[in-house]
C-alpha positions in Angstrom: -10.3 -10.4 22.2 -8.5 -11.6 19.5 -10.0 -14.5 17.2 -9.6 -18.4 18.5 -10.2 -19.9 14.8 -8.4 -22.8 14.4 -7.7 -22.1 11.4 -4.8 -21.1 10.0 -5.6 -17.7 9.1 -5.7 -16.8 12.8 -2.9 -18.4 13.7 -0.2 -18.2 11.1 2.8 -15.9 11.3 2.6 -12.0 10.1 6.4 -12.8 9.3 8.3 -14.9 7.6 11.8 -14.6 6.1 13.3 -16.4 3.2 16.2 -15.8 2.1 20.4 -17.4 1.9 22.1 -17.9 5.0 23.4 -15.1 6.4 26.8 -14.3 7.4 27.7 -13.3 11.3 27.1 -9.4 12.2 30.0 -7.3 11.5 31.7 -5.1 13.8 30.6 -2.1 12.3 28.6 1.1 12.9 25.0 0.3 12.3 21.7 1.5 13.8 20.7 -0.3 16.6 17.6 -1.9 16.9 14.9 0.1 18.0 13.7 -0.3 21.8 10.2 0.1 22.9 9.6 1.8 26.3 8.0 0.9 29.1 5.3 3.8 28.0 5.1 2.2 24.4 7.2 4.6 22.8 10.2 3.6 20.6 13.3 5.1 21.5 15.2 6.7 19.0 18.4 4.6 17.9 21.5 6.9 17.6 23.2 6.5 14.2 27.0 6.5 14.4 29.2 8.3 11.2 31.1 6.3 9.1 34.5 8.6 8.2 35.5 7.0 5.1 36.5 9.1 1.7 35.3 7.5 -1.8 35.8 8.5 -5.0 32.9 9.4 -6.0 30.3 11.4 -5.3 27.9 8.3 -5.9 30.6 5.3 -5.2 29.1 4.3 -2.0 26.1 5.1 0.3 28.4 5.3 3.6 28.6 8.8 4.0 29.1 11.5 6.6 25.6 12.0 8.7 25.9 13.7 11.5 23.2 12.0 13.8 20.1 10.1 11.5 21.0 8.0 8.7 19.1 8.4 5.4 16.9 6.2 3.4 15.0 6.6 0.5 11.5 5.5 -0.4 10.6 5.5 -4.1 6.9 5.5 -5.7 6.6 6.6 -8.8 2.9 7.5 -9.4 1.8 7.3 -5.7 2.2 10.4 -4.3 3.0 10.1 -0.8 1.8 13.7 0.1 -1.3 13.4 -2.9 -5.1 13.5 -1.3 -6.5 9.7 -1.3 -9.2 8.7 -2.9 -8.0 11.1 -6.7 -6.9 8.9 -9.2 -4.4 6.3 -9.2 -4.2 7.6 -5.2 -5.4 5.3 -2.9 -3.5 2.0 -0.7 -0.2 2.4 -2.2 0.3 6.3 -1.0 -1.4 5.8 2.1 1.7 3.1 2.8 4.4 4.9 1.5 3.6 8.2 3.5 2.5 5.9 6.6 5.8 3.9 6.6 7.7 6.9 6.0 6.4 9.2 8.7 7.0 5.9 11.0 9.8 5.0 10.2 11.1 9.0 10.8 9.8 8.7 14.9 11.9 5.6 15.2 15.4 7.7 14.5 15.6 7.5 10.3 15.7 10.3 8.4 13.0 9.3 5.7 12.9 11.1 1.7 9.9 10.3 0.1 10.6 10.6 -3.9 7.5 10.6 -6.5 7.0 12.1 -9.7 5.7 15.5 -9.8 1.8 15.7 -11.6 0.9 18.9 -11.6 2.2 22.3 -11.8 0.8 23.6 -9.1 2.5 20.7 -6.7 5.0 22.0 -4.3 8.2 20.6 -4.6 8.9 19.5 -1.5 6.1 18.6 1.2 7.4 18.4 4.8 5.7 16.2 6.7 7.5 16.6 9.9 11.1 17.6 11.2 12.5 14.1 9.4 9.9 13.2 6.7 9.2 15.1 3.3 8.0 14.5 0.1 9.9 15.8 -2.9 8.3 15.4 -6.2 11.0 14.8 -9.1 10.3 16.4 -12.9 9.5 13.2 -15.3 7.5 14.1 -18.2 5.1 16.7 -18.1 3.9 17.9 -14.7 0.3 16.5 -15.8 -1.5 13.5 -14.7 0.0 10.4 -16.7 -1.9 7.3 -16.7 0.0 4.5 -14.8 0.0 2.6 -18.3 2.2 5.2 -20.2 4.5 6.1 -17.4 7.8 3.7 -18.0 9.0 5.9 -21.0 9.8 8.7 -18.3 10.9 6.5 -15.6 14.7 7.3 -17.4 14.3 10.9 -16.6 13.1 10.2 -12.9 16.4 7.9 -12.3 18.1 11.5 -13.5 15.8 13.9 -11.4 16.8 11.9 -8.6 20.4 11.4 -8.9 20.2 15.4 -9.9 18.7 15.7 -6.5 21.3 13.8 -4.5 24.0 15.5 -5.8 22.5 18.9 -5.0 21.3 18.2 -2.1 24.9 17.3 -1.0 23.1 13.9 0.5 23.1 9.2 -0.5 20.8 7.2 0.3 22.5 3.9 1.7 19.5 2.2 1.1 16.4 3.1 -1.3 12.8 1.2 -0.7 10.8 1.3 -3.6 7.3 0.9 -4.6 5.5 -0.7 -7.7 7.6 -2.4 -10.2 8.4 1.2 -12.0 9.8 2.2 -8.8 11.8 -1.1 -9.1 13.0 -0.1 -12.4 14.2 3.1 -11.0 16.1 1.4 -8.4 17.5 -1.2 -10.2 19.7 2.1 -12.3 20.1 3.5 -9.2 21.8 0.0 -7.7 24.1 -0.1 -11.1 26.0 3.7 -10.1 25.6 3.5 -5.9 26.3 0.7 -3.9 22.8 0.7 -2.0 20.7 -1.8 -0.6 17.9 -2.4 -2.4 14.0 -3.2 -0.7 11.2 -3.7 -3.0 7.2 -3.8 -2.7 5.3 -4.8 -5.4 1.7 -3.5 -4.2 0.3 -5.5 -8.0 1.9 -7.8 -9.7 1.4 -7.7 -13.7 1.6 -11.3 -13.7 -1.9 -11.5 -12.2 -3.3 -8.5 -13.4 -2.7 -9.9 -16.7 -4.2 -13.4 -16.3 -7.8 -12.5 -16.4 -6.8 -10.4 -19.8 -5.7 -13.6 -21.6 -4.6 -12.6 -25.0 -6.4 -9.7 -24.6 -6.1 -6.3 -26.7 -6.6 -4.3 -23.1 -3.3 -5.1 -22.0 -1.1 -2.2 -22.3 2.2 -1.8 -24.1 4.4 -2.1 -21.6 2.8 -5.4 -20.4 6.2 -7.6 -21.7 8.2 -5.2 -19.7 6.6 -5.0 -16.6 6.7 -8.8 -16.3 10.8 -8.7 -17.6 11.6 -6.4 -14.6 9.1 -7.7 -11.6 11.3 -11.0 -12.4 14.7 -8.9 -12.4 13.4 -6.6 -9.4 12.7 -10.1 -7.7 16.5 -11.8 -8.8 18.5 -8.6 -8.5 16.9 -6.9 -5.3 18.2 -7.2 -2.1 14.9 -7.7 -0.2 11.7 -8.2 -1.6 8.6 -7.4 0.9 6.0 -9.3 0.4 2.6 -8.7 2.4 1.4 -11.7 2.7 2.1 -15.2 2.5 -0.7 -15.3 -0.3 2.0 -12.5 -2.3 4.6 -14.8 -1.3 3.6 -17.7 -2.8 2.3 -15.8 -6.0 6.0 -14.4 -6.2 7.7 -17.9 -6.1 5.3 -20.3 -8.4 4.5 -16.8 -11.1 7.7 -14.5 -10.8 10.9 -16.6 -9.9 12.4 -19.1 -7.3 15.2 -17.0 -6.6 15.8 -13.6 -4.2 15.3 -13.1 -1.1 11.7 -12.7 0.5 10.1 -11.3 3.7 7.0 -11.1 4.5 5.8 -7.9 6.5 2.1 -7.0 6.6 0.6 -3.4 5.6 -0.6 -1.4 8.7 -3.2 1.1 9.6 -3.2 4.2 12.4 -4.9 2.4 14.8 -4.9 6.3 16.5 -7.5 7.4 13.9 -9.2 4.1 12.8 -11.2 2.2 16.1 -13.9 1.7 17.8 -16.8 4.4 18.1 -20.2 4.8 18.5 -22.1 4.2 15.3 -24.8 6.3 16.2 -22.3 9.5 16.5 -20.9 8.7 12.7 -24.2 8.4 11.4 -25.5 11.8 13.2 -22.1 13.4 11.7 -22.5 12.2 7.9 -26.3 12.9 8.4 -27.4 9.4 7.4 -30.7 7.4 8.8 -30.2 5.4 12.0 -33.0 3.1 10.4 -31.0 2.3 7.6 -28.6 -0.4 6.7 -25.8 0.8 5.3 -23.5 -1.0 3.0 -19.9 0.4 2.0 -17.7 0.6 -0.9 -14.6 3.0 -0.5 -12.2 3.1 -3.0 -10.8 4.0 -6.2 -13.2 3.8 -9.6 -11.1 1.4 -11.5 -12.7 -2.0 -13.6 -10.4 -4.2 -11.2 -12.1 -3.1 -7.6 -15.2 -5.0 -9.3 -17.9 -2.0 -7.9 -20.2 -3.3 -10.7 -20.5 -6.6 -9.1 -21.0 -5.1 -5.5 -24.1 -2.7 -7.3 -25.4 -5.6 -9.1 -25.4 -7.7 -5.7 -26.6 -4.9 -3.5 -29.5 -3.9 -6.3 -30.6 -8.0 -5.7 -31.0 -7.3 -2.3 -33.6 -4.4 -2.8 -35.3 -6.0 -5.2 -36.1 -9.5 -3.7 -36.6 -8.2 -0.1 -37.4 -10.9 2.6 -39.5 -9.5 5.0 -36.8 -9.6 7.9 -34.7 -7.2 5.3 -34.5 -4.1 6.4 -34.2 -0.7 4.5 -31.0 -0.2 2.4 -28.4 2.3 1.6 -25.3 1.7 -1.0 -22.4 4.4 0.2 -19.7 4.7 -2.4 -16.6 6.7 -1.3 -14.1 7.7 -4.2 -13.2 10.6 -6.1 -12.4 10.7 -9.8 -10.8 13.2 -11.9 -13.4 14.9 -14.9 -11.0 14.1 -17.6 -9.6 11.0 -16.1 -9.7 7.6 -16.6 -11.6 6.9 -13.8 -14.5 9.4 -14.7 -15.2 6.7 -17.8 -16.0 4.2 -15.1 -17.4 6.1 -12.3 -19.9 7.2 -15.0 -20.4 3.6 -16.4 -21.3 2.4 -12.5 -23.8 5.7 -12.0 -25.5 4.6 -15.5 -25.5 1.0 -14.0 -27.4 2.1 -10.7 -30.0 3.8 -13.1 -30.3 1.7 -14.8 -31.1 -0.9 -11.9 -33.1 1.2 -10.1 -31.5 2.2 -6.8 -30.3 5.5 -7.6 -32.2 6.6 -4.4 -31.0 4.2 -2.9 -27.6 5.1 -3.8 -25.0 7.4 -2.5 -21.7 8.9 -4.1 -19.5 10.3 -1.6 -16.8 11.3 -4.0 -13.9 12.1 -2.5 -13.7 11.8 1.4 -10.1 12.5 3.2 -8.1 10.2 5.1 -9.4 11.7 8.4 -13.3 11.2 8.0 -12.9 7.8 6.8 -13.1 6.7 9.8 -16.8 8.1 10.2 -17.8 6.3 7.2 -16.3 2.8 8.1 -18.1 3.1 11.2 -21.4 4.4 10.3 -21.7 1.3 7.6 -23.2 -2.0 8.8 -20.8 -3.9 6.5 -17.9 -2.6 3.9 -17.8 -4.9 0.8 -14.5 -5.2 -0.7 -14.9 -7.0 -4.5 -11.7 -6.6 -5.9 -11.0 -9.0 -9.2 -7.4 -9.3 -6.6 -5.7 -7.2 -3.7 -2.3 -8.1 -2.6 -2.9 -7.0 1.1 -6.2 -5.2 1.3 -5.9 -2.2 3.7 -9.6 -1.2 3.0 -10.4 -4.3 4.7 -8.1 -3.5 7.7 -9.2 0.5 7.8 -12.6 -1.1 8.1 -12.0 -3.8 10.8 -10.1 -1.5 13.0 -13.0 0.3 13.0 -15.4 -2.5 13.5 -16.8 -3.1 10.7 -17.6 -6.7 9.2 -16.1 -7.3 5.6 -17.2 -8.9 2.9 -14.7 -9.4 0.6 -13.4 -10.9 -2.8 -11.6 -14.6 -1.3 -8.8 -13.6 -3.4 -4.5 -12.5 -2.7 -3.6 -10.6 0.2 -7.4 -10.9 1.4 -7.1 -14.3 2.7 -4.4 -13.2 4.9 -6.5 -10.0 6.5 -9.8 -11.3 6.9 -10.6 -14.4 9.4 -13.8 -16.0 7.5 -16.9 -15.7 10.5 -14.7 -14.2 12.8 -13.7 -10.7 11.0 -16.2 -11.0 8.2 -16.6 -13.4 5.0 -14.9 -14.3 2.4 -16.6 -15.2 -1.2 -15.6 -16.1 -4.4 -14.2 -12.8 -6.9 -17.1 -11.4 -9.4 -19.9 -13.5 -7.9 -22.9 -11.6 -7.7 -25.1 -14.3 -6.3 -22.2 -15.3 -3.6 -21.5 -11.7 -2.3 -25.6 -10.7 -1.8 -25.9 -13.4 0.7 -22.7 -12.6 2.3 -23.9 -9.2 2.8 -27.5 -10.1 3.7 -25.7 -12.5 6.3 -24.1 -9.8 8.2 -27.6 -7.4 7.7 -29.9 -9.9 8.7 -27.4 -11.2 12.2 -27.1 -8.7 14.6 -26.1 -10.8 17.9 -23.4 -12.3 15.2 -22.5 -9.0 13.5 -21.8 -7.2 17.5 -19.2 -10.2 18.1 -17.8 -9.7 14.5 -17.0 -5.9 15.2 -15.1 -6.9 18.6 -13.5 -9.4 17.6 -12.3 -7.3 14.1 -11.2 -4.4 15.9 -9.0 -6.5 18.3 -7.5 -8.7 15.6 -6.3 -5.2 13.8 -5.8 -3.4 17.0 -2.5 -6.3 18.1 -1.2 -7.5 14.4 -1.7 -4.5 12.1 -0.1 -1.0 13.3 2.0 1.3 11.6 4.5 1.3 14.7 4.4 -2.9 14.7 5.2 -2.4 10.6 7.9 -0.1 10.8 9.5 -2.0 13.6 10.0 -5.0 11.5 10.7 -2.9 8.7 13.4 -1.0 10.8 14.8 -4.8 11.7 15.1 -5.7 8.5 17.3 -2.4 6.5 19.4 -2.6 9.9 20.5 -6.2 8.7 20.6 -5.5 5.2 23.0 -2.8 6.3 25.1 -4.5 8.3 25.0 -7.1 5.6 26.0 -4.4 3.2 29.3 -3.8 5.1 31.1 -7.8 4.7 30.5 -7.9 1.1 32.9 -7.0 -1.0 33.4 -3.7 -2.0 31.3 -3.2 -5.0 32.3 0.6 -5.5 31.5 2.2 -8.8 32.3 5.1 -10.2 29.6 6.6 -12.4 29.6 6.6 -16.2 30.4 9.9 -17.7 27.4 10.1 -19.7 25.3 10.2 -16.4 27.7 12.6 -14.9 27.4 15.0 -17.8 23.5 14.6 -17.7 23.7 15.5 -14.4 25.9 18.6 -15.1 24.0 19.9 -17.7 
């Protein structure tokens, strides 16, 4: 059953569109929108060729494609085709690839572009007959933190461009991801006429709040904010997944652009509703237990020193109803990487607290056996300083599992407080503990929670419902595309001779 709160995080919209009044649809070739079958299945559109000659190799996306047209979808450090849970790989590559391989069974032809970390990475992945991942040379083929990425971000625009010309293929319309992705877009949109779609996935605006005037910001801090405002004003779309984003974008970012809001998803095919006993007996943990779950990336921001300070309060001022304890913390971290710093700094906190036996570190756990983990825990504790959507919370919920989580961004929108799990305020100790001992110490409550989650995931938050609206909204972006006036360009010849050399 889906949740009856009257409030309005049960009720609102998952969509919402802002953006100038549009003109009428042209008569023009342009996929159709998407059917869905009597047997559930979308039916794939049939993309019709446009026959014009440019100029230019890269003066406009409508180009000759025989029978899918091709987008592009842009992220930078999160490697669509990386394994989740290394560093900087967790929500943001688990939508990319997600909304890629989606969006490629509802008739596009879907290139996934990220920048290539290691050596050893293949350059192309191939996810399925109309998916792949192709990982573009920018800087060293080494891990690069997030922080010191921009400076490269020129030679990405080139690898890419490089690729396109090689490849004998446009892009008609590039989706990117993260605001360095936006940068890279944003040159793209200056040499090809292209719609632009933008996520944000952070936004530096927030992230830099709770630093102040501090000396942790990094050095591209002034930048990041300077081109989130541009990606904002100068993209076609911005996505937004959630109202909470959406409102953060127009009172911290800027009042003008275009906005839509369209929710994150999860594979409702690999995360519901099974018998806890069965993932317990699988991951060999105690059915006396009570089992409390953190799963994500080691990173200051998720805020897993305030879950192991809360958890650690729990064990050491036992009631008598409370029953026996176990912290599960699933994330992997890289030995010389920034996240082995503080996945060391939280094992030296548990120590140092007490409940190391009490504690357990799954390291790295792939996408598939999640699933087992979610559904062996009691409750999954998401208490993140700020998430713009949160698809822990919805990877847990699909799978039944009551969240407690930080009452902060994106988290609002996903969780319905007493009905899907509880919402408390960010980096309170106190306030999570007797969240969490709420959902421990409840069990008639906690059995409706886990219906009632799985339900409210199962109808609003699939990958198909995503990419549908998604689908809807390049389809009239396109079209939209086709009555303005022609903006061709012809490219300069110092990009042409980079891209010849």
């Amino acid at each position: 059953m889906k949740p009856t709160s009257a409030s309005n995080q049960s009720t609102r919209p998952l969509r919402m569109r802002v953006q100038a009044p549009r003109t009428p649809q042209p008569q023009a070739m342009i996929p159709p929108s998407p059917s869905l079958s009597r047997s559930g299945g979308a039916q794939l559109p049939s993309f019709n060729d446009p026959s014009e000659n440019h100029s230019s190799r890269f003066a406009s996306a409508q180009i000759k494609i025989p029978s899918r047209q091709s987008i592009a979808l842009i992220s930078e450090h999160g490697d669509p085709a990386a394994e989740i849970g290394r560093e900087e790989a967790g929500g943001q590559n688990v939508y990319v690839r997600q909304v890629g391989e989606s969006l490629a069974k509802m008739g596009w032809q879907v290139d996934m572009f990220t920048r290539k970390a290691s050596p050893t990475d293949a350059a192309i992945v191939q996810h399925g007959p109309h998916c792949r991942t192709i990982r573009l040379d920018a800087g060293p083929a080494e891990f690069i933190p997030r922080d010191r990425l921009f400076e490269h971000m020129p030679e990405f625009v080139d690898s890419f461009l490089r690729f396109q010309a090689k490849d004998g293929g446009n892009y008609p319309l590039i989706h990117t991801n993260y605001w360095m992705s936006g940068w890279v877009g944003l040159q793209i949109k200056q040499v090809s006429n292209i719609q632009l779609i933008h996520t944000y996935h952070s936004l530096g605006a927030i992230k830099y709040q709770a630093l102040g005037s501090s000396s942790q910001k990094p050095a591209s801090a002034s930048i990041r904010l300077d081109v989130e405002r541009q990606i904002l004003e100068q993209a076609d779309c911005v996505v937004a997944t959630s109202p909470q984003e959406q409102e953060h974008l127009r009172s911290l970012i800027s009042q003008q652009g275009n906005i839509e809001v369209i929710p994150c998803g999860t594979d409702v095919e690999t995360f519901h509703l099974i018998p806890q006993a069965a993932a317990r007996k699988t991951l060999g943990f105690s059915s006396s237990e009570k089992i409390v779950l953190y799963v994500g990336r080691f990173d200051p921001r998720k805020g897993i020193e305030t879950l192991v300070r809360a958890f650690a309060s729990l064990t050491k001022n036992p009631e008598d109803h409370m029953p026996s304890l176990r912290l599960v913390i699933v994330g992997g971290s890289q030995v010389d990487g920034v996240d082995r710093a503080e996945r060391s700094r939280i094992e030296s906190l548990v120590a140092d607290l007490g409940i190391a036996a009490q504690t357990t570190f799954a390291g790295q756990v792939g996408h598939d056996r999640l699933a087992d983990y979610y559904t062996a825990a009691d409750v999954c504790a998401i208490p993140s300083h700020y998430e713009p959507f949160g698809l822990v919370a919805i990877e847990a919920m699909a799978c039944g599992t009551p969240v407690v989580a930080s009452d902060v961004g994106g988290l609002k929108f996903t969780v319905v407080p007493d009905e899907t799990g509880l919402l408390v305020p960010p980096q309170d100790v106190s306030a999570f503990a007797i969240a969490i001992e709420q959902v421990l110490t409840h069990p008639q409550w906690s059995t409706q929670v886990r219906q009632q989650a799985s339900a409210w995931v199962q109808q609003n938050f699939s990958w198909t419902g995503v990419a549908v609206q998604l689908s809807d909204l390049y389809r009239r972006r396109l079209a939209e595309s086709l009555l303005a006036p022609s903006q061709i360009r012809v490219m300069p010849e110092a990009a042409l001779a980079r891209l010849s050399a």
